[in-house]
VOGU-3710 file (C-alpha; in Angstrom, 3 decimals, decimal comma):
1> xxxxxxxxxx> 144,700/-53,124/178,279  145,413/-50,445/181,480  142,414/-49,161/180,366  140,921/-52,039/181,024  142,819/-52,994/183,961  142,112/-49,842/185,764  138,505/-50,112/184,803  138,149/-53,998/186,113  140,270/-53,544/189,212  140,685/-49,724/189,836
11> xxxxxxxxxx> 144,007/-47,714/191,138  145,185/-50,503/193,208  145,993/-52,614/190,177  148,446/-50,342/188,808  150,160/-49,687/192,196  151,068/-52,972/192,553  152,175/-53,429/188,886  154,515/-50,129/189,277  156,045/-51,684/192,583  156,990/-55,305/190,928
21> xxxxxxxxxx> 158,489/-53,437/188,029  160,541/-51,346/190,891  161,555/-54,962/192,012  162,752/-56,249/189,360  165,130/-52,992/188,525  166,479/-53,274/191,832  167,517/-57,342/191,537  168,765/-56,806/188,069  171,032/-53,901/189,306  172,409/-56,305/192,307
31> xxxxxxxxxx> 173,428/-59,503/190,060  175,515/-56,881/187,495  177,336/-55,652/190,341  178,094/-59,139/192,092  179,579/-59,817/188,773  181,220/-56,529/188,295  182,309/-55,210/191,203  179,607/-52,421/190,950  182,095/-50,134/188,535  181,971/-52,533/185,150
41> xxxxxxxxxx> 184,926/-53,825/185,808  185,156/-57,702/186,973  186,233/-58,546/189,841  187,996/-61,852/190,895  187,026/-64,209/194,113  189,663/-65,267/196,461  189,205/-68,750/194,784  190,360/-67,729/191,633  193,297/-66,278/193,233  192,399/-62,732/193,783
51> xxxxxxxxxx> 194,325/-60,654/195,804  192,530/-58,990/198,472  192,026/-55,716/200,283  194,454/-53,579/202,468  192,826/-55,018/205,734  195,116/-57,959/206,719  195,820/-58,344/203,476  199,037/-60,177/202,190  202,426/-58,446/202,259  202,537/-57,856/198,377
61> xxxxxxxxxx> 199,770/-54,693/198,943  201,865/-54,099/202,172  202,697/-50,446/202,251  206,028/-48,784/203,397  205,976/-46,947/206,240  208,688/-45,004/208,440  208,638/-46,268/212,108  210,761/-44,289/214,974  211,882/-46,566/218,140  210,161/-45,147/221,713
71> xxxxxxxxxx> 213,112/-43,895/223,651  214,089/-41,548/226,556  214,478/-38,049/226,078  214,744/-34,548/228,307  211,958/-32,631/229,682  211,517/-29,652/231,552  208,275/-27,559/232,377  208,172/-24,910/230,314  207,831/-21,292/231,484  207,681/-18,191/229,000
81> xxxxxxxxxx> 207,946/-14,455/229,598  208,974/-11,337/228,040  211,544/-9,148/230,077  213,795/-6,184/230,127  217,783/-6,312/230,411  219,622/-4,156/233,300  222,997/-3,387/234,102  224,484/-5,259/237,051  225,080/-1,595/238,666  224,133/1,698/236,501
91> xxxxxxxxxx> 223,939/5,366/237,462  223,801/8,918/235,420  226,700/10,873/236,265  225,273/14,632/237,250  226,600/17,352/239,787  226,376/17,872/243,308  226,224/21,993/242,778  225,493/24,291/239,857  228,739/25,038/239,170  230,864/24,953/235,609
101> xxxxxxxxxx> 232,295/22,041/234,145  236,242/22,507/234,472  237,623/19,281/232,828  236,229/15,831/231,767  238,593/13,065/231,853  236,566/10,549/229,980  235,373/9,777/226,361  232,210/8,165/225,237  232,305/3,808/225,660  235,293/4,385/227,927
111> xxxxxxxxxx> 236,189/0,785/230,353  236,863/2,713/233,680  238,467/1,423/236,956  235,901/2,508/240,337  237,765/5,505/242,367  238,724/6,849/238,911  237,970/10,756/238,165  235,528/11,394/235,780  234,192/15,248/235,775  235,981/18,465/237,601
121> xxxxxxxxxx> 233,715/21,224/238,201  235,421/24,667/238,397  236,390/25,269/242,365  238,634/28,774/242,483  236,854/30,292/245,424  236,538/26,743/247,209  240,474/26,131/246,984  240,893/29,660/247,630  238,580/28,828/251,019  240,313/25,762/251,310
131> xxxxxxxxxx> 243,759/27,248/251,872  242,520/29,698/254,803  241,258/26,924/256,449  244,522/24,638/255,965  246,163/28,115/257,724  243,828/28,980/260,194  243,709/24,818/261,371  247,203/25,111/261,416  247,533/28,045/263,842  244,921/26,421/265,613
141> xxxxxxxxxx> 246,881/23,605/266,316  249,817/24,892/267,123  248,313/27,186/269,814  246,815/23,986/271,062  250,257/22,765/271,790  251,975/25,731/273,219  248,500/25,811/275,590  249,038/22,018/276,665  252,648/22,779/277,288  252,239/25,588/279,761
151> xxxxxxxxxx> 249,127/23,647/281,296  251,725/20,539/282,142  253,848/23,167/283,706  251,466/24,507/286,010  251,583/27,993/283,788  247,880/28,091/282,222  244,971/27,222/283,781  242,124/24,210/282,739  239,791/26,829/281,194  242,279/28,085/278,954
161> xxxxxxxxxx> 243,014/25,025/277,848  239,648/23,910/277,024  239,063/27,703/275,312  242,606/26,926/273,063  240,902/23,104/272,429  237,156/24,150/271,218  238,869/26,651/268,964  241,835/24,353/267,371  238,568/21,775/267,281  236,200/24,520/265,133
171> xxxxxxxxxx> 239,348/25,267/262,702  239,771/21,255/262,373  235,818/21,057/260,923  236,039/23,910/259,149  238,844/22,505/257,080  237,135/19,184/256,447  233,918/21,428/255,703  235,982/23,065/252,348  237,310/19,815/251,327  233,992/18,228/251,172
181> xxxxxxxxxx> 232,916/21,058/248,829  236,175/20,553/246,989  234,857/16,505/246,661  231,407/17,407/245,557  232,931/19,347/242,914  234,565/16,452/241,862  233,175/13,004/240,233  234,528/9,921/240,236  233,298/6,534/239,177  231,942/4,529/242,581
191> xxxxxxxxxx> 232,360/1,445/240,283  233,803/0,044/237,986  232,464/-0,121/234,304  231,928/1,371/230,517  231,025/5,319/230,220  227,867/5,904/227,885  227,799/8,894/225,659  229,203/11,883/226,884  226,326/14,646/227,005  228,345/17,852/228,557
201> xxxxxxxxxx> 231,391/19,481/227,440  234,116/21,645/229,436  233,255/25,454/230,473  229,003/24,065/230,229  226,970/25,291/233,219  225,298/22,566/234,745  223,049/21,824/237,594  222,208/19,105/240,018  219,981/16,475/237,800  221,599/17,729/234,418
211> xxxxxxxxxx> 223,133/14,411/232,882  226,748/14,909/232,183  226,758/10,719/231,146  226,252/7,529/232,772  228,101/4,374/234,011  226,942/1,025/233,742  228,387/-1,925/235,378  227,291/-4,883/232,039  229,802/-7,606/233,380  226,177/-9,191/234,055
221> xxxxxxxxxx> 223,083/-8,554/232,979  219,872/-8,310/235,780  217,033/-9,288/233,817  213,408/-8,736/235,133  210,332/-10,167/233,980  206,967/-11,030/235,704  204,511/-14,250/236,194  201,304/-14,822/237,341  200,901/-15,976/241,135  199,774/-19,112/239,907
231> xxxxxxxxxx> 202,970/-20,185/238,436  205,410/-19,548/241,727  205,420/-22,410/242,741  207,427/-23,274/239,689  209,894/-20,651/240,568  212,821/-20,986/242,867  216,341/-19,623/242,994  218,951/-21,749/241,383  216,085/-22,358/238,548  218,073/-22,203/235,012
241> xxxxxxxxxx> 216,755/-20,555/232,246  217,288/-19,206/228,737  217,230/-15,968/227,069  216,895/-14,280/223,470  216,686/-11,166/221,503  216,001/-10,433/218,281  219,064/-8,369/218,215  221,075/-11,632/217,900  218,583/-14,361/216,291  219,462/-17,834/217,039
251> xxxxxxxxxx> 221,833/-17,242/219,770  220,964/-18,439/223,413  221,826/-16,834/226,738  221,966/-18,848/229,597  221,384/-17,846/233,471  219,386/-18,883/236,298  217,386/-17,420/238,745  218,627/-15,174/241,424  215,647/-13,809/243,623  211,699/-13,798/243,781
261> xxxxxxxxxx> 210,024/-10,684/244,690  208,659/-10,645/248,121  205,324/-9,143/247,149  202,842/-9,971/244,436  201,543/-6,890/242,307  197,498/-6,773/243,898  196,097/-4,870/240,774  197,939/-7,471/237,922  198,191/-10,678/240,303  202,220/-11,167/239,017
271> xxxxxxxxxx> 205,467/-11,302/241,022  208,478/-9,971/239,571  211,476/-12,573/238,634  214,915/-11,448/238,753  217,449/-13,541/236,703  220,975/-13,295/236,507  222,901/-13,280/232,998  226,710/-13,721/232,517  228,144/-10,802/229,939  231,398/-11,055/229,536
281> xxxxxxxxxx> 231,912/-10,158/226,300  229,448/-6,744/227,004  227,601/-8,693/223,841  223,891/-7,417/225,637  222,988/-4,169/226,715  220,863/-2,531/229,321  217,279/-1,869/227,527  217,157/-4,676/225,785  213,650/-6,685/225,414  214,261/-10,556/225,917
291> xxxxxxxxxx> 211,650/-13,607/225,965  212,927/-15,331/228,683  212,032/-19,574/228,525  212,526/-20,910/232,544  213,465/-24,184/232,402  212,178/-26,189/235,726  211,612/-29,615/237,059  213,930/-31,331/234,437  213,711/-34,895/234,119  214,498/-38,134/231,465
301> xxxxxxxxxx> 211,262/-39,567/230,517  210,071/-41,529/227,263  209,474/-39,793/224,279  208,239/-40,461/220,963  208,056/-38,011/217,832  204,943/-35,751/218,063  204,131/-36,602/214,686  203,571/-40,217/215,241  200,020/-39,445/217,539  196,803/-39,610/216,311
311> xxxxxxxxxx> 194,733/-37,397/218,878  191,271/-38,412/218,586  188,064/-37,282/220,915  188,792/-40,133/223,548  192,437/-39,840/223,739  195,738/-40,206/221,780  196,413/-43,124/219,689  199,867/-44,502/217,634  200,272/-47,092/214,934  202,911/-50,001/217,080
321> xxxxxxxxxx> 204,651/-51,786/214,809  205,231/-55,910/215,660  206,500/-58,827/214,552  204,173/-61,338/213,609  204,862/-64,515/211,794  207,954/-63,335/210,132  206,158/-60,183/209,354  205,517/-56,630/210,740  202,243/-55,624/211,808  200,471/-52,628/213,086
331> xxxxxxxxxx> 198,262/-52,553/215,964  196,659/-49,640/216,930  197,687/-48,310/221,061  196,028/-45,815/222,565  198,565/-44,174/225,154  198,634/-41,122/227,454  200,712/-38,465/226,970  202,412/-35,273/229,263  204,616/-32,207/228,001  205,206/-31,875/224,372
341> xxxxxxxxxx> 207,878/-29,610/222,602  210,219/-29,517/219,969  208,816/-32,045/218,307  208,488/-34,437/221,083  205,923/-35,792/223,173  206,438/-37,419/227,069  204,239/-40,590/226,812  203,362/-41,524/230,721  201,615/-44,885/229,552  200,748/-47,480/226,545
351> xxxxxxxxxx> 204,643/-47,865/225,399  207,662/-49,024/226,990  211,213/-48,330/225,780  212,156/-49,709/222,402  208,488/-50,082/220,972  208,146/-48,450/217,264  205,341/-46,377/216,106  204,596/-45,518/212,506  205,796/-41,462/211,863  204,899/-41,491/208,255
361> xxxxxxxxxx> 202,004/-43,639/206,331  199,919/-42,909/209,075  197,219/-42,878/207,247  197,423/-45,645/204,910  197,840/-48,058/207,596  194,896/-50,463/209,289  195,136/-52,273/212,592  196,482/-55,556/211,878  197,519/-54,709/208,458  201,374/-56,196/207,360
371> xxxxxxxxxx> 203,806/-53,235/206,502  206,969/-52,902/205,489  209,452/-50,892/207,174  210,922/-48,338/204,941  214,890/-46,353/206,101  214,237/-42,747/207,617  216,049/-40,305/206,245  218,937/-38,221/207,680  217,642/-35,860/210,611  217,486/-31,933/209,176
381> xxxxxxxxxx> 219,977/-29,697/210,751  218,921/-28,633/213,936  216,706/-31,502/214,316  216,181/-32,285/218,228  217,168/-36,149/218,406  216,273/-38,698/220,795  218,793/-39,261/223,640  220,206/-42,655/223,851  218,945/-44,493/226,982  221,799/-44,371/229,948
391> x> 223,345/-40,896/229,402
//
């Protein structure tokens, strides 16, 4: 019969035979899966009392979702560098002259009071210099007297006076002169604080710039650190801030800002920060590497969990949650947000104060689909809360 077919009406008969057979595949295929449901499995009409889809759906299908209230919360801008730790006031304790160590009246990590002696260098010849000078000052002197004495009488004359006064003036300096080198043999502590490790011992020969120790002043700690030019504005004294080091994990130090640098590095385009920490417990040391976080501009703004935003290309969504017809249901609100951190986001528009948005079930919720609100659980330890409105 093709045979036939193709013979009587050529190819163009069987191309349309092929494409009616095609047709009737396709409208066969179409009534099984109006019946059922495209899977085998029948499917019910909302006549025959059929529940329906998630979409709008009725509030036996309605999921459970977690929904946090809008409320007002802290924010600062945040500002984070690394910096170093200084002492208040620190110096190395070294010599004035070569000379040899006589005594050293302090041990390592000793608290000492400023004016205190620390190192005496050995001075023989300078005391022995010393004393002729005492002795030769006062003969001075006392010819100075006699002189003045006999001048008020009428018995010496002006000249010899002023001979008698130049040379009881030269024996005067030259006994100040030996007890300054009697000082620089001597060191004491020009303020007060805690010795480091002693690094000399008694009868050593030292020199000037040969470290016998040093003295640090740690009743506060200076701490430096730098920023770009671009953030200065952001910086100005009074400014508090917080401090860390991973020599004492999870412990904060608090301080503020004591000075800005007057000039701004031309080769790295930074400004050095100078911050001032209270240390009254000596708990940090000079040397130590801190990340310092600068918090400026703080201000009470509303917040909602970080979690709860959907950021999509055109902007940042949430899931609200309202009551409609003795129901809850979920609209979708596109908002704009400012800082976030610790879990929080600033939200400058699309939500007022006491609106809820969906934190988990996100993503098994539709707009205008009915949910029910499920309890949150207790917040973690540690967990940054929202602030109640009015405090």
């Amino acid at each position: 019969m093709l045979v036939g077919l193709f013979r009587r009406f050529g190819f163009a008969a069987i191309v349309v035979a092929g494409l009616a057979l095609m047709v009737l595949v396709v409208v066969g295929k179409s009534a099984s899966d109006a019946v059922f449901g495209g899977d085998g499995a029948a499917t019910a009409s909302p006549a025959q009392g059929g529940r329906g889809g998630g979409g709008g759906g009725g509030g036996g299908n309605a999921p459970t979702v977690l929904a946090v209230a809008a409320d007002i919360h802290t924010f600062s801008d945040g500002l984070q560098a690394i910096g170093t730790a200084q002492a208040r006031e620190s110096i190395v304790l070294t010599p004035k002259v070569a000379d040899t160590i006589r005594r050293i009246r302090f041990d390592s990590g000793d608290n000492v009071r400023a004016g205190q002696v620390l190192v005496e260098m050995s001075s023989v010849e300078q005391a022995a210099d010393m004393a002729e000078a005492r002795a030769s000052n006062q003969a001075a002197q006392e010819d100075l007297r006699r002189t003045q004495e006999l001048f008020n009488r009428g018995f010496a004359s002006q000249a010899r006076l002023d001979t008698v006064q130049a040379a009881a003036d030269a024996a005067e300096a030259r006994l100040n002169a030996g007890g300054s080198r009697i000082a620089d043999r001597t060191i004491r502590a020009p303020f007060a604080g805690v010795v480091g490790l002693r690094l000399a011992s008694p009868g050593q020969y030292v020199r000037p710039g040969d470290q016998i120790g040093t003295l640090d002043d740690t009743s506060e700690i200076k701490l430096d650190f730098t920023i770009t030019e671009t953030q200065i504005a952001r910086i100005v004294t009074g400014v508090q801030l917080v401090a860390r080091t991973t020599a004492y994990p999870g412990r904060d130090f608090t301080g503020s800002i004591a000075s800005v640098d007057s000039r701004i590095d031309p080769a790295t385009r930074t400004v050095r920060i100078r911050a001032i920490l209270p240390n009254d417990d000596g708990t940090l040391r000079p040397g130590m590497l801190m990340t310092v976080d600068v918090r400026s501009n703080p201000r009470e703004a509303l917040a909602i969990p970080e979690i709860a935003i959907l950021d999509q290309i055109d902007g940042a969504y949430v899931y609200r949650v309202a009551a409609r017809e003795n129901a809850q249901a979920v609209e979708l609100v596109r908002i704009r947000t400012g800082q976030r951190g610790g879990g929080m986001a600033e939200v400058l528009e699309g939500l007022n104060a006491g609106d809820r948005v969906i934190t988990e079930g996100v993503q098994s919720v539709r707009p205008g689909q009915t949910v029910q609100l499920g309890e949150a659980p207790p917040a973690a330890e540690g967990a940054l809360p929202l602030r109640p409105r009015g405090r």
